[in-house]
N, C-alpha and C positions, 0 to 999 in steps of 0.2 A: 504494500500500500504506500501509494507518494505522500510525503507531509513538503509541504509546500508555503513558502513563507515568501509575501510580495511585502517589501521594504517599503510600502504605502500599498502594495498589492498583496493579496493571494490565497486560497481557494480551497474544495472537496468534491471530489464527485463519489457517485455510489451505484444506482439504481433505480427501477422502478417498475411496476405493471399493471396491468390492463386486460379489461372484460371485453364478449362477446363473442355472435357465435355465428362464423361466415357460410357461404354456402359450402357446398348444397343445402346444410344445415344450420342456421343461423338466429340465434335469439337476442332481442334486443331487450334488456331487461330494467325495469328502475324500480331500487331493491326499496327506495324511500325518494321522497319531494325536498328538494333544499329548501321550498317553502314553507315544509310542513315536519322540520325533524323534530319537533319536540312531541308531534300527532304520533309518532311510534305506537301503534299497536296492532294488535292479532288481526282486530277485524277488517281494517283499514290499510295495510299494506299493501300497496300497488305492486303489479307483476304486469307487463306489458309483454308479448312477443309476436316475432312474426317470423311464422315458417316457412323457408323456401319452397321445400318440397315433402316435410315429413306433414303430411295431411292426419288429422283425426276424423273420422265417420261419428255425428253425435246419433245416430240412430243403433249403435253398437254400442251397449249398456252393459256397462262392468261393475263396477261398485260405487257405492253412497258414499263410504268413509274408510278412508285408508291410514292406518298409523304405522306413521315411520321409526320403527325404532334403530335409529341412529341421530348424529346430533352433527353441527357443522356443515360444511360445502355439500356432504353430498346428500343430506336430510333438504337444503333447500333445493338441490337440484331433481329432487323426486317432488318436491310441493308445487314444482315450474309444471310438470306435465302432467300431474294430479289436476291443479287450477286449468289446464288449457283441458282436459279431456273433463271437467266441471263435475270433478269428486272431491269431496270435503276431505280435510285433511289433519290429523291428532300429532301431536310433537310432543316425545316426551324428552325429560331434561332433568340433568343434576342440582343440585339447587347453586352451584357457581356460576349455570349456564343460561338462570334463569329471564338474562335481559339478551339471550341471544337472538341473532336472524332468523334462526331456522324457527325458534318460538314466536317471536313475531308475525314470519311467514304465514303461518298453519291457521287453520282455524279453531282449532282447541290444543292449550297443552297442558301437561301432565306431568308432575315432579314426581321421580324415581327414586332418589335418593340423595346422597354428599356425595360430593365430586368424587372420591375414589371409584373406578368403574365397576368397581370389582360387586358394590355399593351401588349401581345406577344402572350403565347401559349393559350392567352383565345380569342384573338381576330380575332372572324370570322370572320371581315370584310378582316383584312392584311391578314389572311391564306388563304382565298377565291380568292382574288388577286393573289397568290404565284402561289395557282393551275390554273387560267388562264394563267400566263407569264408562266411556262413551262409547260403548256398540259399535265400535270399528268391526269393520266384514273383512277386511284384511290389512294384512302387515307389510312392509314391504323395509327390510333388513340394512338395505345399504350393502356396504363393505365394513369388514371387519365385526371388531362383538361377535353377536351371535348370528352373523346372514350365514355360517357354515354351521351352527350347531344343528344337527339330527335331533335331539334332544327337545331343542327350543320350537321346532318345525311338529316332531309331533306332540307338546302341548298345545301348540294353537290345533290342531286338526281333531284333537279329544275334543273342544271345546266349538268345533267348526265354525272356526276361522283361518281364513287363505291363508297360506304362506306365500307370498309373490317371489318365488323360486322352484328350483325343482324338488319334487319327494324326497322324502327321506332315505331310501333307497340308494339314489343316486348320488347322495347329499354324504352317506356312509361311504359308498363305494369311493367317489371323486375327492371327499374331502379327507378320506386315512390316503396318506401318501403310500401307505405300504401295501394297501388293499388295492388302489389304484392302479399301481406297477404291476400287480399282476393281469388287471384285467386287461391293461394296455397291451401286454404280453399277448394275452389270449385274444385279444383284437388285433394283432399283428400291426402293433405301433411301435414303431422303433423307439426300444429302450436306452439307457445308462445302465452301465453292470454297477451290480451293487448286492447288498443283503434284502433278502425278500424279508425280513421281519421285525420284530420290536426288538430293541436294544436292549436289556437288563439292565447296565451297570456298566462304570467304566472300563474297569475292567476286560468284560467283554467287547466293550468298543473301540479299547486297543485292538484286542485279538482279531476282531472283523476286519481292521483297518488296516492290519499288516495281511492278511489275507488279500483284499482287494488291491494294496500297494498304495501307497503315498503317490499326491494327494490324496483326502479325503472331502468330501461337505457330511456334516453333520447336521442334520433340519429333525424339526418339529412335524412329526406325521401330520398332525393337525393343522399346520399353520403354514403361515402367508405370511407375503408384504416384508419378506425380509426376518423377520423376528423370530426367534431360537432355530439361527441358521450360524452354524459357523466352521469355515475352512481349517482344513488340520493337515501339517507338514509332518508330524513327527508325533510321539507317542506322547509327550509332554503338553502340545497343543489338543489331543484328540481328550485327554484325560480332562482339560480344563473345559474345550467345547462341549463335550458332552453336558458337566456343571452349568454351565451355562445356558444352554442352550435348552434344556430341561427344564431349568429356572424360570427363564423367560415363556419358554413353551406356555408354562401354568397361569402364570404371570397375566397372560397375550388370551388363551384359548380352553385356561382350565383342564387342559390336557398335556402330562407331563412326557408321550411316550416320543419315542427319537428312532429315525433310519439312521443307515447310514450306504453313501456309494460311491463311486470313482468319480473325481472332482476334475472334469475336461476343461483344462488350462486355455486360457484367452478363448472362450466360445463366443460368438453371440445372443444374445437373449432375445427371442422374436417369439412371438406371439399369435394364436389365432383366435376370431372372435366365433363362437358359435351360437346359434340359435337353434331350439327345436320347439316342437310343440307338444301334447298331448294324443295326437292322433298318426305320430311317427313321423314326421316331416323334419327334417334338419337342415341347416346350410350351415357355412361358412362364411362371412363377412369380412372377408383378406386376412392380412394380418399385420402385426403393429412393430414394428423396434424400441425391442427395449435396454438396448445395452449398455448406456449412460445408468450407471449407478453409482452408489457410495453405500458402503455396508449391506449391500444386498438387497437396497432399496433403490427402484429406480427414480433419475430425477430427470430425464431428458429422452420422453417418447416422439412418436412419429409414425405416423401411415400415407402410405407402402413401407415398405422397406426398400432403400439402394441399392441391396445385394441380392434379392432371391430374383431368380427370372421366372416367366409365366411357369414352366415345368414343375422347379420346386414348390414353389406357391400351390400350385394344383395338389401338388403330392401329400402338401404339409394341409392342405385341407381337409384331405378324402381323409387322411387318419383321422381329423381330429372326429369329423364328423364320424366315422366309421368308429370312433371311440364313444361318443357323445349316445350315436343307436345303442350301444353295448349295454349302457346304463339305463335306456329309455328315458333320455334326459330330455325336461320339457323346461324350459328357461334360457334367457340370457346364462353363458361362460366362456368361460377362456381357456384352452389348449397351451399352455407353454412348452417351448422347446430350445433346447440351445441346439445351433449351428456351428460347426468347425468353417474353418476356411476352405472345403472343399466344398462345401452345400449340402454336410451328413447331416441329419438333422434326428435328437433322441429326446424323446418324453420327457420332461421335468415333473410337469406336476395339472393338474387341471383345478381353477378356480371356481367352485357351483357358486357366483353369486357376480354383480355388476365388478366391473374389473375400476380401477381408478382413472384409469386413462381413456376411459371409454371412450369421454369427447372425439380423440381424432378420427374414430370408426365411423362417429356420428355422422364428421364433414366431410367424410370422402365418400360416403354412401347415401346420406340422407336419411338414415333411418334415425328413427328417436327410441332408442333401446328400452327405457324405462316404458314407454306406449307398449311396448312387443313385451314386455314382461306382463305388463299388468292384462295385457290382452289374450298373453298363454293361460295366466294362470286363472282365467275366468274359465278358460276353456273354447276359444275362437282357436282356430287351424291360421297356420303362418298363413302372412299376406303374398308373402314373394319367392318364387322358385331359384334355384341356385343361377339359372341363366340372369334373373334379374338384377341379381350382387352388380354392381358397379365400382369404377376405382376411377372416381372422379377430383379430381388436383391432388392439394395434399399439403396435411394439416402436420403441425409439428403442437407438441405439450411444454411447458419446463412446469417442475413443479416448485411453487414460489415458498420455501419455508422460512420461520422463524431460527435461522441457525446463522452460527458464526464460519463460515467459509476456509474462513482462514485457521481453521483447527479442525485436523481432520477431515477437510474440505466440508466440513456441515457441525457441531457443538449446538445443541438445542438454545435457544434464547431466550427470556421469558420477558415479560411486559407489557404495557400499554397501549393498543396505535394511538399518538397523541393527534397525528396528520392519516388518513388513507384515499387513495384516489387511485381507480382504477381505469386504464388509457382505452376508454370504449368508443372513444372520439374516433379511435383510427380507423381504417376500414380492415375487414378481416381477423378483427379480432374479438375470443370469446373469454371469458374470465370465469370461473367457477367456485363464487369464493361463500365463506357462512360469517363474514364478519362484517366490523363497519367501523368505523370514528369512535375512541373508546372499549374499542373490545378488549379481553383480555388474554392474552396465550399464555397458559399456565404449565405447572411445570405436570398436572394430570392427561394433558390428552397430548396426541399427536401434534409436530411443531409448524404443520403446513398451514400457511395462509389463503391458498389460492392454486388453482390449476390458470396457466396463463396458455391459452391455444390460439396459436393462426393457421388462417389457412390461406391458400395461394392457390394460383392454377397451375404450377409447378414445386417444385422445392427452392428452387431459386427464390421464388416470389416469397412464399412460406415463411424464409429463414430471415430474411430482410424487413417483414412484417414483424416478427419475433422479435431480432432486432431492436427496431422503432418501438415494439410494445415496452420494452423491457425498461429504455430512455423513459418514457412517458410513464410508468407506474409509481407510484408517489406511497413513499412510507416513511411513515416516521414512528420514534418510540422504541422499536424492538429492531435487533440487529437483522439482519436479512442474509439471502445467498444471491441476490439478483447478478451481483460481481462475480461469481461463478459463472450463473446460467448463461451471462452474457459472452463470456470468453468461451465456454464449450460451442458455442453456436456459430461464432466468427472463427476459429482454432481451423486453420488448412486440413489438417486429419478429419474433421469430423466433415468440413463443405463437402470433401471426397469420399466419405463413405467408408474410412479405413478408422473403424472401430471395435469394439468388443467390450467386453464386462472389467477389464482393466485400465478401460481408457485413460480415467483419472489418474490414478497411478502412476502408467505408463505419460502421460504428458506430464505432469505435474512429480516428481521422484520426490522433492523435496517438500512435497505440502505447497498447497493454492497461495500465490504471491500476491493476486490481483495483475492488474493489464501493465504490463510492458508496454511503455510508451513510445513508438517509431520519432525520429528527429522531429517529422513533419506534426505529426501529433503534439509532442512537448511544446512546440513552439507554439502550435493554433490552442493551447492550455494557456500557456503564459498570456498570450495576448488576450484570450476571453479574459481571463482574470484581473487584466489590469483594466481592458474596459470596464469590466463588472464594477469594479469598484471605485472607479473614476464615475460613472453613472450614478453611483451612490452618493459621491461628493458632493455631485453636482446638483440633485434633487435638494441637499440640505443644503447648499448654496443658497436654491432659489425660497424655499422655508425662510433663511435667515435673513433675505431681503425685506418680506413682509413683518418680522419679528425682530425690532431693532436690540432688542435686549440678547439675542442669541448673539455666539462668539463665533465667525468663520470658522471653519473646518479650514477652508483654502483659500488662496486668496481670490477674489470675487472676475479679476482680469486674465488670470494662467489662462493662454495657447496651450501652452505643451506640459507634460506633470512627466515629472522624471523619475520613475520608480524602484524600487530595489526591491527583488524578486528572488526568495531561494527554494529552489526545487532542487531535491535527492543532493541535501548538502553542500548546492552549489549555486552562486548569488549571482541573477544576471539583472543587468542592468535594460531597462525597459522605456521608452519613450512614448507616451500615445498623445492625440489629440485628435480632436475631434469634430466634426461640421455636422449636426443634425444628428441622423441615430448611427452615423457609421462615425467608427474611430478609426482612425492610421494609428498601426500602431507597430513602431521598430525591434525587433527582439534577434539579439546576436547575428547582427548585418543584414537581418532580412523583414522586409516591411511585409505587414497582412493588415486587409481592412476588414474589420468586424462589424457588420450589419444587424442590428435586431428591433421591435418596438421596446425595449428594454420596460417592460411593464416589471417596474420592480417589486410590485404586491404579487406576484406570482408563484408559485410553487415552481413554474417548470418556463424555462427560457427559449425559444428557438433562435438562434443562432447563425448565420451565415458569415463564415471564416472565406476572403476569396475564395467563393462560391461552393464554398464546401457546406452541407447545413449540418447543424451541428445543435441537438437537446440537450441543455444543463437544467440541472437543478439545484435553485437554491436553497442551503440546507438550512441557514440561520447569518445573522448578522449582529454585530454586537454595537453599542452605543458608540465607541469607539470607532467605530468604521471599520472592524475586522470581520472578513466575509468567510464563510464558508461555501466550496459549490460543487458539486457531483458530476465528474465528464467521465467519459467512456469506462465508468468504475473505477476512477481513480480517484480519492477524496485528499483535497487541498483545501488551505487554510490559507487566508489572505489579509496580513498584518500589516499596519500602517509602519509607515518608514522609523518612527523613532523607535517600535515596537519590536522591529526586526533589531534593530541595532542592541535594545537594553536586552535581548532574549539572550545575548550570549553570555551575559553576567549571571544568568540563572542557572543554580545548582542542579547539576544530572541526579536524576534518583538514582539509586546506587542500585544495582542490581540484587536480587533477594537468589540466596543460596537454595537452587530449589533441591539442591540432591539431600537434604537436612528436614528440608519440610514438605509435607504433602497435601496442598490445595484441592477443594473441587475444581475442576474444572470447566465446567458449567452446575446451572441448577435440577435438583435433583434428591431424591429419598436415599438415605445411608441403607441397604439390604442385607449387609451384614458387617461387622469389623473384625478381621482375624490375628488381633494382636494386643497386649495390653503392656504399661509400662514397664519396662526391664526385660520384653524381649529382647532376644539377640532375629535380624532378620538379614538377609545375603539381596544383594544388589537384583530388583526384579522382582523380587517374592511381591507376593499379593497382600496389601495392609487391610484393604477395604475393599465393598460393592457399592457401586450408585447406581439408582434408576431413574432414569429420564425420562419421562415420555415412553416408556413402556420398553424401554433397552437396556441393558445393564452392561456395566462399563467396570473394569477391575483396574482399580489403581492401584500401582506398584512401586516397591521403596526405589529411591534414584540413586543408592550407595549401599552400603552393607553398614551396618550400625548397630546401636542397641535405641530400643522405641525409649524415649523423653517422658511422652507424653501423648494422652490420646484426647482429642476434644469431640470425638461424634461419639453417637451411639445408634444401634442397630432400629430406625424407625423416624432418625432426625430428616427435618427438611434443610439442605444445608443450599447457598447461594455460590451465582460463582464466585471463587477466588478465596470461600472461606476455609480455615484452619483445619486440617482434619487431625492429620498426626505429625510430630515433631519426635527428630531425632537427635542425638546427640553429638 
């Protein structure tokens, strides 16, 4: 990240994103009235859309009242086409969540429990209740929670109420990973060699793992989304994965049980979306790339895929579907497969419930997938035969979270939006978000903000949209990943298609830096910057002509303002001036005129650099006239001239001894602490568990020592950066 100090100049850039939903499929949504935000409520909250091509029939009668049990982005994006197909619709909520969107949205909601989920959106007993006090005729799960529990499917069916998914049946077979693998088998869908059964005990999951040969992945038969999944090199990682991974399992899906099978190094991670019905009909709806991840969760999809041509694609459908009949599967799911570099493509896992990324399916096909759910499980026959599937442009995802980028390329975040604005202005883009101005992202649910999707009538068009969406999204309050998403998207590797499930990694070896800035760039920085804040002078200039008691900033006659500017520890000297809204302005022997309405109340700046345009965002300004402003993810500080000068008189803080003490590092529940004071512990060993957002993360000593001091304890909410344990 650049720190950038203009010697009467200098600057931040960061990020930003933006809603909506292009063609084919395309919603334009107003989640509230800027006239009317303080009117927030249940009954009165507007949904506005208009669909290109996913039509509803109102003479096709499915249900009165549907409750969503799930909570966030994608509880309001089932209430968008509950409202367009005119079914009522029940929200239920933790009591943390109780001033959320998705509650708002709905038209009845229903408090579950306290924010632990374990407590709310996991518990059948309160949900079960919710749906008798308002006679919901069905449920419809989301992702995640309980849309995969068997369990939770056949108490609504005791009590005959829909589940808007598939039976249980296929709910068992799809959602045990190990049960799965076989049937895949027996439907001659190319597998991963692995163990056909449940894991016992470490122990054993060595002994499996030296069988099958290093690599290994260790997953959650039950589970999804990344969560008690983890890679094992060696017998020491396979012993701790399994802990883990087990942990989390229960944690995640109340089911603690673990496979284990041969871990295909740099694969790709692609996707197929399936549909069937109740009366045996199935398709395929292409498939998605999903190989942009971090910790096993994806953060950067896409439909089509670069890589598979019409053959594969066909091949990778017939299974899934030819999987999908095996089960008699009547719902929205997803087929997952990893691909090698030759186009082998073997079974991962298959999802019985909406996938998260669904949007891109939406816009390259048209379909509105939650309509085809709610219209299976009424029991209506698919609308569309496999010849009708379409692969119409092509829409890309990032997924916009609450994390710190720069730690582990994502560290959960937690906070306030104190600023949120979502870039729906632009064309081609769709946002999919459950929050608003004020919302809270806690350290209890999942850290995403938002699904941020363009679409194009190419990839070209796509990513460039993506792009400009990301300039244009506006967030303040909680740290972000937008300075990630933005660099995967522009990164040469990924424009061409040369990617896989390490991508991160493999670009980035040392951990996410932020944007490397080309000469041409630094420079068109310096010079926004010195304008920016020469525009600011000058506004209070004209203030203090009408206000004789104010004290010049500058003097009221300056042509030219001579700045002193330091970017990455290095001080250039800067000249601008200015005739109307463009400024000349000289920076290390080379002149650029900076063009803009310089509307300084603004959140978000457009900019034209010799003809270059160019999105800032203003992030804050101080009394003082130091600016802060957000360009192509690089966040700069813009300090006045005497400011830079007295900054080098200021004491460096002195670097903290980390291999002595051991910090959270982000926010999060202490799960366990394995040490107490007057241990002896060896460089590495495990001191502590934290839970973040439903992952658990093992901090380990940074020296060999004996333990000081221990300040958590096994159940503490601890914050980033606070004290956990100290050594000697």
């Amino acid at each position: 990240m650049a720190g950038l100090w203009v010697g009467m100049a200098g600057l931040v850039a960061a990020g930003r994103r933006g809603r909506r939903w292009p063609q084919p499929l395309m919603w334009s949504v107003s989640l509230w009235s800027l006239k009317h935000v303080a009117l927030y409520s249940r009954q009165h909250l507007m949904v506005s859309r208009s669909l290109c091509s996913a039509g509803y029939d109102s003479n096709e009668k499915t249900f009165d009242k549907i409750l969503i049990a799930n909570r966030g982005e994608i509880a309001c994006r089932v209430i968008k086409t509950c409202k367009k197909m005119g079914i009522k619709t029940v929200a239920i909520h933790s009591d943390v969540d109780a001033s959320s969107v998705h509650v708002k949205m709905a038209d009845e909601a229903v408090c579950v429990g306290p924010a632990p989920t374990s407590k709310s959106y996991l518990n059948m007993d309160a949900i079960m209740e919710a749906i008798k006090k308002t006679r919901a005729q069905a449920v419809h799960p989301g992702y995640g929670f309980l849309s995969e529990n068997k369990e939770f499917a056949k108490c609504l069916a005791a009590e005959d109420v829909v589940f808007i998914g598939p039976d249980t049946h296929a709910i068992q077979a799809m959602g045990d990973k190990i049960e799965s693998k076989l049937l895949a088998k027996k439907a001659k869908v190319n597998t991963i060699p692995g163990f056909d059964g449940v894991v016992k005990d470490a122990d054993e999951a060595v002994r499996i793992a030296r069988e099958i040969g290093y690599p290994v992945m260790i997953k959650a038969s039950a589970g999804g989304g990344g969560k008690g999944m983890r890679i094992a090199w060696d017998d020491e990682e396979t012993r701790d994965g399994f802990r883990f991974s087990s942990q989390e399992a229960a944690s995640s899906f109340g089911d603690d049980r673990l496979l284990i099978e041969k871990f295909i190094d740099n694969p790709r991670h692609i996707e197929i979306q399936v549909l069937g019905d109740k009366h045996g009909n199935a398709v395929w709806l292409n498939e998605r790339e999903c190989s942009i991840q971090r910790r096993n969760q994806k953060v950067v999809e896409e439909a089509p895929s670069i890589f598979l041509d019409s053959k594969t694609r066909r091949a990778m459908g017939e299974q899934a579907v030819a999987l999908a009949k095996a089960v008699k599967y009547s719902s929205a799911g997803t087929v997952e497969f990893l691909v090698d570099s030759k186009k082998n493509f073997y079974f991962l896992e298959m999802n019985t419930r909406l996938q998260v990324e669904h949007p891109v399916t939406e816009c390259i096909t048209g379909l509105d997938l939650v309509q085809e759910m709610i219209r299976v499980a009424k029991g209506y026959p698919l609308r569309h035969k496999q010849a009708d599937i379409p692969i119409n442009g092509w829409a890309v995802e990032c997924r916009v979270y609450a994390e710190d980028p720069y730690k582990s390329f994502g560290l959960p975040s937690i906070g306030r939006l104190s600023q949120y604005q979502e870039p729906i202005h632009l064309p081609g883009v769709r946002v999919d978000s459950g929050i608003q101005p004020g919302s809270d992202i806690s350290i209890y649910y999942d850290p995403m903000i938002s699904k941020l999707i363009t679409y194009g009538s190419d990839r070209t068009e796509a990513l460039k949209r993506m792009e400009d969406a990301l300039d244009n999204y506006i967030i303040r309050g909680v740290t972000h990943n937008i300075a990630l998403l933005r660099e995967v998207i522009i990164n040469s590797r990924f424009i061409e298609g040369d990617i896989n499930t390490k991508f991160l990694s493999d670009v980035y070896p040392d951990g996410f830096k932020g944007h490397k800035l080309t000469e041409n760039e630094r420079k068109q920085l310096l010079a926004i910057a010195s304008s920016l804040f020469v525009a600011f002078q000058l506004r209070a200039q004209r203030f203090q002509e009408h206000e004789t008691s104010r004290v010049p900033i500058i003097k009221p006659q300056m042509a030219n303002w001579e700045l002193s500017v330091k970017l990455h520890d290095e001080v250039h000297t800067v000249i601008a001036s200015n005739s109307g809204p463009t400024f000349s302005v000289e920076v290390d022997g080379s002149k650029l005129n900076v063009t803009s309405t310089w509307n300084l109340a603004s959140p978000l700046l457009s900019v034209n650099v010799d003809g270059i345009q160019r999105t800032i965002q203003c992030l804050s300004r101080e009394a003082g006239g130091n600016v802060s402003i957000q360009f192509l993810g690089t966040v700069v500080h813009v300090l006045t001239k005497l400011a830079a000068e007295l900054n080098k008189f200021m004491l460096e803080k002195v670097a903290e001894d980390t291999s002595s003490v051991l910090r959270s590092p982000m926010p999060g529940v202490v799960v366990a602490v394995s040490v107490k004071p007057g241990d002896m512990v060896a460089e590495g060993q495990e001191i502590c568990v934290i839970e973040a957002m439903k992952m658990q993360n093992s901090m380990t000593a940074g020296k060999t020592g004996k333990v000081k001091s221990v300040h958590c304890k096994a159940g503490d909410t601890v914050g980033e950066g606070d004290l956990l344990v100290e050594l000697e």
